[in-house]
Biopython code that builds the backbone (N, CA, C, O; Angstrom):
import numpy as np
from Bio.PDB.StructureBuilder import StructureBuilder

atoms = [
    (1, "UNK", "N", (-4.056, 9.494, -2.728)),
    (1, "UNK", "CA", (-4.599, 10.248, -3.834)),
    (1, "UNK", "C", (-3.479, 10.505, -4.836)),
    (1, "UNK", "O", (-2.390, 11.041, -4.626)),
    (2, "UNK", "N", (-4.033, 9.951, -6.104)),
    (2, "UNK", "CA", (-2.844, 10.344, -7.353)),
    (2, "UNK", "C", (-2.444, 12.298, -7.053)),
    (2, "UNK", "O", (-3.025, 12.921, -6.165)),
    (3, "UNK", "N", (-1.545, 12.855, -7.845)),
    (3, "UNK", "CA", (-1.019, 13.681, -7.651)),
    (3, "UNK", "C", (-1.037, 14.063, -9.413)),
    (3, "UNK", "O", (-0.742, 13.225, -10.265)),
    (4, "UNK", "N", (-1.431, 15.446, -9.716)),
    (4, "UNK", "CA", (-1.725, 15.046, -11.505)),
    (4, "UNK", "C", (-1.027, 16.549, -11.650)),
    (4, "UNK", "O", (-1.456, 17.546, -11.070)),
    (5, "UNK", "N", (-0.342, 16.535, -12.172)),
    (5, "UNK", "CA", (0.389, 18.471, -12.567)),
    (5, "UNK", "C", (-0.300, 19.320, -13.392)),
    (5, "UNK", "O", (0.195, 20.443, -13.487)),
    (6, "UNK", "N", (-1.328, 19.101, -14.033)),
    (6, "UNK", "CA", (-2.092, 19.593, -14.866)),
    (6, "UNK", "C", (-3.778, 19.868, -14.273)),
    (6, "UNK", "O", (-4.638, 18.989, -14.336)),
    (7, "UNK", "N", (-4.023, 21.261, -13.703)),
    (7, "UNK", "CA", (-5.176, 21.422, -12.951)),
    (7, "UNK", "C", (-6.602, 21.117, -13.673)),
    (7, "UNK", "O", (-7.739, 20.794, -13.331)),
    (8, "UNK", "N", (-5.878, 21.408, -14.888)),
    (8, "UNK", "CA", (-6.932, 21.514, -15.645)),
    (8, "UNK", "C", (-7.661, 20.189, -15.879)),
    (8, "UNK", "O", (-8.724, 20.164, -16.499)),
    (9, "UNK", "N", (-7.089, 19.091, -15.383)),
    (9, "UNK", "CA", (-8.146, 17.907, -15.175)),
    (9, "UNK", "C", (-8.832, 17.694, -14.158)),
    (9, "UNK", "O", (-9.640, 16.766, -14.202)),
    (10, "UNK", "N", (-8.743, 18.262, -13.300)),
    (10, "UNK", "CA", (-9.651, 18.215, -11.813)),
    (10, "UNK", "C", (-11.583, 18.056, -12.634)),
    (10, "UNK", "O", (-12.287, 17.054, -12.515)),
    (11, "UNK", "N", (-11.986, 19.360, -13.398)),
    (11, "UNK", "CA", (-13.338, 18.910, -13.771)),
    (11, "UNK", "C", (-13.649, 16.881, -14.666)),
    (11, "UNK", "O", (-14.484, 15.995, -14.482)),
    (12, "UNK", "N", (-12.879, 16.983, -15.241)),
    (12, "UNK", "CA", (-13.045, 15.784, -15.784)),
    (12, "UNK", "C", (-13.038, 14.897, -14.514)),
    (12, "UNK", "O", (-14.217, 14.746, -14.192)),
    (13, "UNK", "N", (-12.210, 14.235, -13.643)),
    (13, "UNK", "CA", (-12.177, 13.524, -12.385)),
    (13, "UNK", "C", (-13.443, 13.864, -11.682)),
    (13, "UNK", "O", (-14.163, 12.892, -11.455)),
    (14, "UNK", "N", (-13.826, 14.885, -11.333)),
    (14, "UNK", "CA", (-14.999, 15.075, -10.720)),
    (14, "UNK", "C", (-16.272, 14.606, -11.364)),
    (14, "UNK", "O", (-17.000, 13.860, -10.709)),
    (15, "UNK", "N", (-16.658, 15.006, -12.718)),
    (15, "UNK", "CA", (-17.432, 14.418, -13.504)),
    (15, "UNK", "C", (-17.247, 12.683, -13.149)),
    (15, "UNK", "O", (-18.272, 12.101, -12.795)),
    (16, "UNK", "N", (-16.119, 11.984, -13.233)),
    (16, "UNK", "CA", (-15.861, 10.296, -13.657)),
    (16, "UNK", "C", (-16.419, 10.108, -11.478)),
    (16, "UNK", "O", (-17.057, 9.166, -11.007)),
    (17, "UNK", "N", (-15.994, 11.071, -10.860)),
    (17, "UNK", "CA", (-16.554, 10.351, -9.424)),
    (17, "UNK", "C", (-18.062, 10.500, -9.584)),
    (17, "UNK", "O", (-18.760, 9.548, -9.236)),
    (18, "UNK", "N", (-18.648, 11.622, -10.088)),
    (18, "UNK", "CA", (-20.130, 11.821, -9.942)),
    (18, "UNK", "C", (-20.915, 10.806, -10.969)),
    (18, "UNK", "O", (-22.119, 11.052, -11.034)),
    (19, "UNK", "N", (-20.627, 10.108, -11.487)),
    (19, "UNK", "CA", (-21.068, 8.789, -12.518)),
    (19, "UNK", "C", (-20.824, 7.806, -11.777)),
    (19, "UNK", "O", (-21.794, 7.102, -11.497)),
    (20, "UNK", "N", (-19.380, 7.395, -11.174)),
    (20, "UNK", "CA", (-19.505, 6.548, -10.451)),
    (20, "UNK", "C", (-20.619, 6.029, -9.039)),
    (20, "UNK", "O", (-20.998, 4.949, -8.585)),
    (21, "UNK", "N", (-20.884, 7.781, -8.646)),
    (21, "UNK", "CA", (-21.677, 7.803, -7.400)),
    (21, "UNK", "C", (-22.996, 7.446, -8.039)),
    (21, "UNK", "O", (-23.544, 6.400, -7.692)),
    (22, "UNK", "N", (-23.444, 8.075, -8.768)),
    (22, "UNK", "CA", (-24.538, 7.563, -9.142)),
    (22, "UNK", "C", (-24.997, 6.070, -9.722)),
    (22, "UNK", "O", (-26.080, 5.536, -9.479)),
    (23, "UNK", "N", (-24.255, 5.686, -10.293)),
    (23, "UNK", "CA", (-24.474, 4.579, -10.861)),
    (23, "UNK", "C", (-24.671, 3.355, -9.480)),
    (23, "UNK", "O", (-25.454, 2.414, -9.612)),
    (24, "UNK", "N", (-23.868, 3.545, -8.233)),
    (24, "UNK", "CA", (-23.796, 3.277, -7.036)),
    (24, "UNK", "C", (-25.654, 3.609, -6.413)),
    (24, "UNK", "O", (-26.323, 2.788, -5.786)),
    (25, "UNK", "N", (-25.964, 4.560, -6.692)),
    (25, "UNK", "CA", (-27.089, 4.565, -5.965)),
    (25, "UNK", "C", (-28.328, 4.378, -7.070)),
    (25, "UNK", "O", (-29.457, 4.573, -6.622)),
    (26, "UNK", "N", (-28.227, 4.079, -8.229)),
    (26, "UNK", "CA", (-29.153, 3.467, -8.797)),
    (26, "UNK", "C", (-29.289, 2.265, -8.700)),
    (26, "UNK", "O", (-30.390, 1.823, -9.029)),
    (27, "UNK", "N", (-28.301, 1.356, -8.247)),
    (27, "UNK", "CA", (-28.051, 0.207, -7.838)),
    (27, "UNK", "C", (-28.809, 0.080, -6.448)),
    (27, "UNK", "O", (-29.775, -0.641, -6.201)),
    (28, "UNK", "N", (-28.291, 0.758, -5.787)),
    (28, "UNK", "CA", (-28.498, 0.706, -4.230)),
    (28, "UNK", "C", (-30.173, 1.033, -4.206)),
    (28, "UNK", "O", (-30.737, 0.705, -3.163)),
    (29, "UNK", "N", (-30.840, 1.526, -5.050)),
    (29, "UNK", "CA", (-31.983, 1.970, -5.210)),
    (29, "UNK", "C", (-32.870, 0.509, -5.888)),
    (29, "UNK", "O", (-33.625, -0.185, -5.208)),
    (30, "UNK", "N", (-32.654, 0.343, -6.920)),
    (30, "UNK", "CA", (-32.964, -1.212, -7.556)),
    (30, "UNK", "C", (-33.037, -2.092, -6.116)),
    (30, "UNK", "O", (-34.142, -2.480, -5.736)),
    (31, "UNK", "N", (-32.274, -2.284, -5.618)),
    (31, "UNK", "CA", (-32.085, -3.304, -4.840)),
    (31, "UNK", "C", (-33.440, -3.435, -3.697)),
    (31, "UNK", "O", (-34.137, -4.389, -3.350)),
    (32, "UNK", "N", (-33.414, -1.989, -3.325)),
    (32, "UNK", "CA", (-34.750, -1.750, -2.161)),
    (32, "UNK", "C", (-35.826, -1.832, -2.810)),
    (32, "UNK", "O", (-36.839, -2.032, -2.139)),
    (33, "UNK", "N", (-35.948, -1.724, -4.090)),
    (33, "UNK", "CA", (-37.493, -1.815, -4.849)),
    (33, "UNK", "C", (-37.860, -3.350, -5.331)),
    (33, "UNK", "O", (-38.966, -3.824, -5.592)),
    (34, "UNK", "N", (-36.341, -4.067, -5.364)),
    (34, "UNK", "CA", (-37.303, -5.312, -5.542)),
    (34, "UNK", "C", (-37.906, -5.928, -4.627)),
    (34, "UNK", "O", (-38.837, -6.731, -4.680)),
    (35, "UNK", "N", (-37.174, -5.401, -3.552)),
    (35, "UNK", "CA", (-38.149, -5.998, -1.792)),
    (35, "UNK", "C", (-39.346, -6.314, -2.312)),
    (35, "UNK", "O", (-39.804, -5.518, -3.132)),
    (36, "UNK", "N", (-40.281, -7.746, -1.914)),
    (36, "UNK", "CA", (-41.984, -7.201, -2.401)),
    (36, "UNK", "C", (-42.195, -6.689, -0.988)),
    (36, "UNK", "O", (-41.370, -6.104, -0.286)),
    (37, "UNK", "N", (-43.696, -7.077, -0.637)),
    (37, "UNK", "CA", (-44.614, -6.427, 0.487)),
    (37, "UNK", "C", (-44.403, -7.896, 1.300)),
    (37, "UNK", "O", (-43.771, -7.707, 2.339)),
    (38, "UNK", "N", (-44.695, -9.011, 1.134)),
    (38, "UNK", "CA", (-44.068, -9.971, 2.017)),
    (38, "UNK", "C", (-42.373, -10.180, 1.989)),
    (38, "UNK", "O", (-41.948, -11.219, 2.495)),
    (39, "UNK", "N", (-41.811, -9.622, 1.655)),
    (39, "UNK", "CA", (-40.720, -10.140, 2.248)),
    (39, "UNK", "C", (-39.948, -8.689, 3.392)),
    (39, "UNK", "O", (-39.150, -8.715, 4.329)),
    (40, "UNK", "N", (-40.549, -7.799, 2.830)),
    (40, "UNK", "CA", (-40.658, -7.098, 4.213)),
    (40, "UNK", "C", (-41.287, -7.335, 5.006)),
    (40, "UNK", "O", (-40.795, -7.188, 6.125)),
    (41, "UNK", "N", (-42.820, -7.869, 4.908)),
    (41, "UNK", "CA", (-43.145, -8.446, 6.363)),
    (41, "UNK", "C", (-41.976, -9.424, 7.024)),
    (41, "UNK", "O", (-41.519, -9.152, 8.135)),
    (42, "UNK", "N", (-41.727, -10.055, 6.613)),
    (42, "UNK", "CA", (-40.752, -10.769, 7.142)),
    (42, "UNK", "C", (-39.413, -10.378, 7.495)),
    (42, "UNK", "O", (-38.808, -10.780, 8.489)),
    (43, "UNK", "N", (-38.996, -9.603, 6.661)),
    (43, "UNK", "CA", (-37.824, -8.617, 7.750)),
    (43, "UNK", "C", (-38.563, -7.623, 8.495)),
    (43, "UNK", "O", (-37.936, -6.643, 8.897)),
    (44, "UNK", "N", (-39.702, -7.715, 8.722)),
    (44, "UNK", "CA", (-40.181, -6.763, 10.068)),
    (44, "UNK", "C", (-39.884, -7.570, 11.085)),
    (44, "UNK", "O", (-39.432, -7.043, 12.101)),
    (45, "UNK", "N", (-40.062, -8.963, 11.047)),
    (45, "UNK", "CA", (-40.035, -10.165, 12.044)),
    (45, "UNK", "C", (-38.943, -10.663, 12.358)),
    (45, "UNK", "O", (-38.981, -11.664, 13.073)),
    (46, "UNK", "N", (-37.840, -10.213, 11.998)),
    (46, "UNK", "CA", (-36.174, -10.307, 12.027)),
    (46, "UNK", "C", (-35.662, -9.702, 13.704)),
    (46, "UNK", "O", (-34.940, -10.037, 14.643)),
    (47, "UNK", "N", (-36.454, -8.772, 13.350)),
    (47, "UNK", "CA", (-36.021, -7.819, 15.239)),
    (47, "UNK", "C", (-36.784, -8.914, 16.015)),
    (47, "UNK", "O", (-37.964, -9.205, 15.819)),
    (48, "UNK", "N", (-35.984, -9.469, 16.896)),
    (48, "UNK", "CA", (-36.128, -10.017, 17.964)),
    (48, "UNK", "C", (-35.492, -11.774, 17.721)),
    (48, "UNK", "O", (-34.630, -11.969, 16.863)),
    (49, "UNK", "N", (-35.976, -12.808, 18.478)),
    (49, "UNK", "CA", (-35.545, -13.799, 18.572)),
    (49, "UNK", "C", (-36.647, -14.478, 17.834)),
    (49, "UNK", "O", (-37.080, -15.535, 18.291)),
    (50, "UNK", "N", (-37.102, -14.023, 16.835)),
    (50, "UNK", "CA", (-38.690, -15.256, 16.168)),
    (50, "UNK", "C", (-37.556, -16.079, 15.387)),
    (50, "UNK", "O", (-36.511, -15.805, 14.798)),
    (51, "UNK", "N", (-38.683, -17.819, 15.840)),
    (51, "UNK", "CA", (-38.435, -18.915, 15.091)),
    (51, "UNK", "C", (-38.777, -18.373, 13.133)),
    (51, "UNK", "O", (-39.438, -17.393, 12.789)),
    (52, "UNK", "N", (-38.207, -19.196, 12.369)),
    (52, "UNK", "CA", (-39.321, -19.336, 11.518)),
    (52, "UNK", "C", (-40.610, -19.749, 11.626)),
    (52, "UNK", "O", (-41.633, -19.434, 11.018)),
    (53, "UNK", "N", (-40.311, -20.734, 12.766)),
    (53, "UNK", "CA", (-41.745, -21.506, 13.082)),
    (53, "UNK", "C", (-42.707, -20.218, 13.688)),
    (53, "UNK", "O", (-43.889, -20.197, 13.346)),
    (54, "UNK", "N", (-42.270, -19.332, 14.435)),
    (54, "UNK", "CA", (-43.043, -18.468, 14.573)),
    (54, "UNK", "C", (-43.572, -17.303, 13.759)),
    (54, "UNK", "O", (-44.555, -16.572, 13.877)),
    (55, "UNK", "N", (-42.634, -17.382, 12.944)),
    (55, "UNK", "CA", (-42.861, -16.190, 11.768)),
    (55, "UNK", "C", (-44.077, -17.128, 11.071)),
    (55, "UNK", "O", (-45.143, -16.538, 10.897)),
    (56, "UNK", "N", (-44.026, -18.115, 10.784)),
    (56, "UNK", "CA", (-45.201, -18.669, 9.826)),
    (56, "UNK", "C", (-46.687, -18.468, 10.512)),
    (56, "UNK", "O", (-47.825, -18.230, 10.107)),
    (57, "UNK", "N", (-46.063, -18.687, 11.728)),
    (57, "UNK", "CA", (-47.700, -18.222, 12.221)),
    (57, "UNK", "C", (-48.051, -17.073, 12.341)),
    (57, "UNK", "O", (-49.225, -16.701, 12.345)),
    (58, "UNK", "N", (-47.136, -16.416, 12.446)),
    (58, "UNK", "CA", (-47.850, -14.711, 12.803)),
    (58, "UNK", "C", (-48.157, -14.393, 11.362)),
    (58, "UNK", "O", (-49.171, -13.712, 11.202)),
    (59, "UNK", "N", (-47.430, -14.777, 10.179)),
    (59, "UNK", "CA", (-48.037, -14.949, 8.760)),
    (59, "UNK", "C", (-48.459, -15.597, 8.116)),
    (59, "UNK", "O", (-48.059, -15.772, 6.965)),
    (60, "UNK", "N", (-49.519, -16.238, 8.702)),
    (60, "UNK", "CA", (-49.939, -17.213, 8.251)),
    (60, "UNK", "C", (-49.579, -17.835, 6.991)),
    (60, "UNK", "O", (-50.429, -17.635, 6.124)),
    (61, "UNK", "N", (-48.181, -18.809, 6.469)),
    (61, "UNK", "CA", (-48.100, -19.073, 5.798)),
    (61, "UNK", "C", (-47.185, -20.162, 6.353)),
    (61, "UNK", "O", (-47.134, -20.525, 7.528)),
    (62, "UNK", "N", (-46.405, -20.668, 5.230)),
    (62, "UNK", "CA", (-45.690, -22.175, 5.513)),
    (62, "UNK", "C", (-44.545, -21.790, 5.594)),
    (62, "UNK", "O", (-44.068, -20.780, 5.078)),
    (63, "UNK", "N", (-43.815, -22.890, 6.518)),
    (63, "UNK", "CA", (-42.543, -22.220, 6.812)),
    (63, "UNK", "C", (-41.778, -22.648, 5.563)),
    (63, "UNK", "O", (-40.637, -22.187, 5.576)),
    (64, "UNK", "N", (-41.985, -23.205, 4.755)),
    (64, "UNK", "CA", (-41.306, -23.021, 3.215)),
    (64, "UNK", "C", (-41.573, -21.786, 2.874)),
    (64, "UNK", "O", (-40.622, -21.017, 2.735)),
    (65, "UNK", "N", (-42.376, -21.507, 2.748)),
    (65, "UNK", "CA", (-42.728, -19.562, 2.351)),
    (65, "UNK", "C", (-41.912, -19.004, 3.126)),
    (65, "UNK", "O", (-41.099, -18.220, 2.636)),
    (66, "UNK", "N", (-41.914, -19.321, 4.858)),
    (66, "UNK", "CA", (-40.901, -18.090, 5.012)),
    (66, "UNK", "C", (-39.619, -18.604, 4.814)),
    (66, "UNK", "O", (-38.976, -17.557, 4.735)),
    (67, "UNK", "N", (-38.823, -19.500, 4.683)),
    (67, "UNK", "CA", (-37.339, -19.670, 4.009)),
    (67, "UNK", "C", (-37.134, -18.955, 2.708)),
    (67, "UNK", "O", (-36.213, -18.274, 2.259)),
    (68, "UNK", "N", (-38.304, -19.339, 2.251)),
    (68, "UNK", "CA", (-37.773, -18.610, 1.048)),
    (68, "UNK", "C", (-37.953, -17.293, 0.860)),
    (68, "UNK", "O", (-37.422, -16.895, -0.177)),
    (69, "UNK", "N", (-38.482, -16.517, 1.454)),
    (69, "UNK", "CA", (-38.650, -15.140, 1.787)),
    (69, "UNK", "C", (-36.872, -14.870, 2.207)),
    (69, "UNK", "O", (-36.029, -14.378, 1.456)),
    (70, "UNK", "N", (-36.664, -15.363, 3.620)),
    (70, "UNK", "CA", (-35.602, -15.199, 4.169)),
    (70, "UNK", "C", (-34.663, -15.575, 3.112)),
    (70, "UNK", "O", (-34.708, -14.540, 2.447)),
    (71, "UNK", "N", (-33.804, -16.378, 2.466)),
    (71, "UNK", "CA", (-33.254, -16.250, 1.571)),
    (71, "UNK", "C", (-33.192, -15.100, 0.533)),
    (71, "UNK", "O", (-32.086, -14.654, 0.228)),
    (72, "UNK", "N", (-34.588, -14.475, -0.160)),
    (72, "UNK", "CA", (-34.309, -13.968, -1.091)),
    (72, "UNK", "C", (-34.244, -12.311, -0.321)),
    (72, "UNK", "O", (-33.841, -11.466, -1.120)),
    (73, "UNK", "N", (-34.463, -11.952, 0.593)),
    (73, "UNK", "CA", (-34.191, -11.075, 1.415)),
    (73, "UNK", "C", (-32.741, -10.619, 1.465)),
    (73, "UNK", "O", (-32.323, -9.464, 1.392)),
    (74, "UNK", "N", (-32.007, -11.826, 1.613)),
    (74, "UNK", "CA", (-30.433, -12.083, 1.818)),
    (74, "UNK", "C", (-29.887, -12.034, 0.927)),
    (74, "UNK", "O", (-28.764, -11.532, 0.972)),
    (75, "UNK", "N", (-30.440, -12.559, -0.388)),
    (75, "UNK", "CA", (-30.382, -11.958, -1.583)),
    (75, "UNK", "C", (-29.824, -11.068, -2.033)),
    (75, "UNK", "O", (-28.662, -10.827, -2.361)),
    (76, "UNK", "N", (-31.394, -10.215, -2.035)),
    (76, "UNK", "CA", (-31.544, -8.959, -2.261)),
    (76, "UNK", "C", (-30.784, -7.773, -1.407)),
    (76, "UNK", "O", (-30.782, -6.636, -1.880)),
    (77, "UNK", "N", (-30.337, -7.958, -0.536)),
    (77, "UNK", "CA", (-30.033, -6.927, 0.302)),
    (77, "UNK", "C", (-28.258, -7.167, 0.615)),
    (77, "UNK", "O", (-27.713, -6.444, 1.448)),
    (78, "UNK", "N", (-27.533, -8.136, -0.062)),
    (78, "UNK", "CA", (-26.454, -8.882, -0.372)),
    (78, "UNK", "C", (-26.244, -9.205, 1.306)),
    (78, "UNK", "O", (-25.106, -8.980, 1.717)),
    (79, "UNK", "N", (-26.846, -9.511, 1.914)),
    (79, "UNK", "CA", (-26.369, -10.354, 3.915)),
    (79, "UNK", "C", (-26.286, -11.595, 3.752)),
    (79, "UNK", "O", (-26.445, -12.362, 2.803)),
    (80, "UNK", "N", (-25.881, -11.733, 5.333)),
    (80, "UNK", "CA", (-25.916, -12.930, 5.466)),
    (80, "UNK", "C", (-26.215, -13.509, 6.537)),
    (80, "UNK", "O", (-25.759, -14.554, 7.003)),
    (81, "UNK", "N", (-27.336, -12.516, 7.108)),
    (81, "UNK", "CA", (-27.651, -13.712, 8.506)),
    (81, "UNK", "C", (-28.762, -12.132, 8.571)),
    (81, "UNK", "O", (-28.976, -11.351, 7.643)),
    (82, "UNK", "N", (-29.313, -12.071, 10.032)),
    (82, "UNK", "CA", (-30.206, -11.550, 9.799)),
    (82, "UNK", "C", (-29.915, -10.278, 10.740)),
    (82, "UNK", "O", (-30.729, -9.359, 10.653)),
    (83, "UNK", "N", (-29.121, -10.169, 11.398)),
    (83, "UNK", "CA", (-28.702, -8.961, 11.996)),
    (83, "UNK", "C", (-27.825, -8.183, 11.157)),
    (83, "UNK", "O", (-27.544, -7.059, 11.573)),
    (84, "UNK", "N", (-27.281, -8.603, 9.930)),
    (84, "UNK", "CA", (-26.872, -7.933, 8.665)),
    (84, "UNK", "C", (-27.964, -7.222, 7.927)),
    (84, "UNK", "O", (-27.813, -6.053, 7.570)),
    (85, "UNK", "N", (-29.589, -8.223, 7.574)),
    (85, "UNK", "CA", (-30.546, -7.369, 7.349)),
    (85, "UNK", "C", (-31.165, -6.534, 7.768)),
    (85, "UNK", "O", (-31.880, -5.890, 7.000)),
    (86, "UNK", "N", (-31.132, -6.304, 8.822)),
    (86, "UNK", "CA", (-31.210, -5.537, 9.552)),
    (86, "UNK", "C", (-30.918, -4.335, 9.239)),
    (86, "UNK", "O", (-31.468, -3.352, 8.743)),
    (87, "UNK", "N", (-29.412, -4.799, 9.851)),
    (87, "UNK", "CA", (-28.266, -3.116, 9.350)),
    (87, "UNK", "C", (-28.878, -2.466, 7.911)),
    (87, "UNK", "O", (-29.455, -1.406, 7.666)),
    (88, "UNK", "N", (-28.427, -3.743, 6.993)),
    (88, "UNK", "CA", (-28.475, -3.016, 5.787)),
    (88, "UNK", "C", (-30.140, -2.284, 5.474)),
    (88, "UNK", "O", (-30.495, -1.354, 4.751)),
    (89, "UNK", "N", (-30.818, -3.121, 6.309)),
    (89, "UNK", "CA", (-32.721, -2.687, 5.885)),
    (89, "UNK", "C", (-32.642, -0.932, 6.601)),
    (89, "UNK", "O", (-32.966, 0.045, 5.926)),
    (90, "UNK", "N", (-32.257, -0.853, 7.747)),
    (90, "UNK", "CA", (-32.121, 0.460, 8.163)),
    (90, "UNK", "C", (-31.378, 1.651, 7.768)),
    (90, "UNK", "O", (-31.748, 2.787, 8.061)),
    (91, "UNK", "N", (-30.328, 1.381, 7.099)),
    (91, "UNK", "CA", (-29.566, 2.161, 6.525)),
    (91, "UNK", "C", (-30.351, 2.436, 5.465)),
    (91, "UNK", "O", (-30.802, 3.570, 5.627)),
    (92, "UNK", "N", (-30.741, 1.956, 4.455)),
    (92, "UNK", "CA", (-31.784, 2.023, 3.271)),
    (92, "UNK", "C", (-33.025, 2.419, 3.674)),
    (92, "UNK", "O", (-33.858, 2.575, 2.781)),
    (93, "UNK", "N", (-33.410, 2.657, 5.014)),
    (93, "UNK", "CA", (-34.657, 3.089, 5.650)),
    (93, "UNK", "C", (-35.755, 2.577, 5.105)),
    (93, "UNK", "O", (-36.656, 3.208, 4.554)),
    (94, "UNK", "N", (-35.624, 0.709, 5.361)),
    (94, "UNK", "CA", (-36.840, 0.116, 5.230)),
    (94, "UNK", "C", (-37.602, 0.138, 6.401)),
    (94, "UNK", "O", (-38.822, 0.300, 6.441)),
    (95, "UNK", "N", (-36.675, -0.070, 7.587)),
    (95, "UNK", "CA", (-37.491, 0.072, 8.696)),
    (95, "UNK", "C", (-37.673, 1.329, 9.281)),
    (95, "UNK", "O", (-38.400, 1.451, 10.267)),
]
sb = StructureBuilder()
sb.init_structure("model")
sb.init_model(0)
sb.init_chain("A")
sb.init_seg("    ")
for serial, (resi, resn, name, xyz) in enumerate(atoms, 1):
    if name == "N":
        sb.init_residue(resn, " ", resi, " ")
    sb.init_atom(name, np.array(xyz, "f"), 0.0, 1.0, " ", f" {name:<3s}", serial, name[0])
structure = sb.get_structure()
């Protein structure tokens, strides 16, 4: 921590952390709202050992749909594999 001889800047510093924090969680906020409604289904399907091949069937869709779900998931949530989405989906209390 810098060391500043003049107390009288402590409010200003506090103000420049509380902008920073925020600007941090408007971000962090953006990020969970672009989730749609399928691509959280599909990080619901992350817990455990499912294929894609199995994710397409339990959602009925093509497993091109779910890659690309999974990708933009990874995306969105800046991971990189799926026990990262995870973390990060719970911490953000998607799940």
């Amino acid at each position: 921590m810098e060391a500043y001889p003049d107390a009288g800047i402590l409010p200003t510093l506090l103000e420049r952390q509380e902008r920073e924090l925020n600007k941090r969680r408007r971000r962090e906020t953006a990020l969970t709202e672009e989730l749609t409604a399928r691509e959280l289904a599909v990080l619901r399907l992350f817990d455990g050992e499912r294929s894609h091949r199995q994710m397409e069937e339990s959602l009925y869709v093509s497993i091109n749909t779910v890659k690309t779900h999974v990708k933009s998931i990874y995306r969105k949530l800046g991971v990189s594999s799926r026990d990262e989405a995870l973390t990060r989906a719970r911490e953000k209390a998607l799940l």
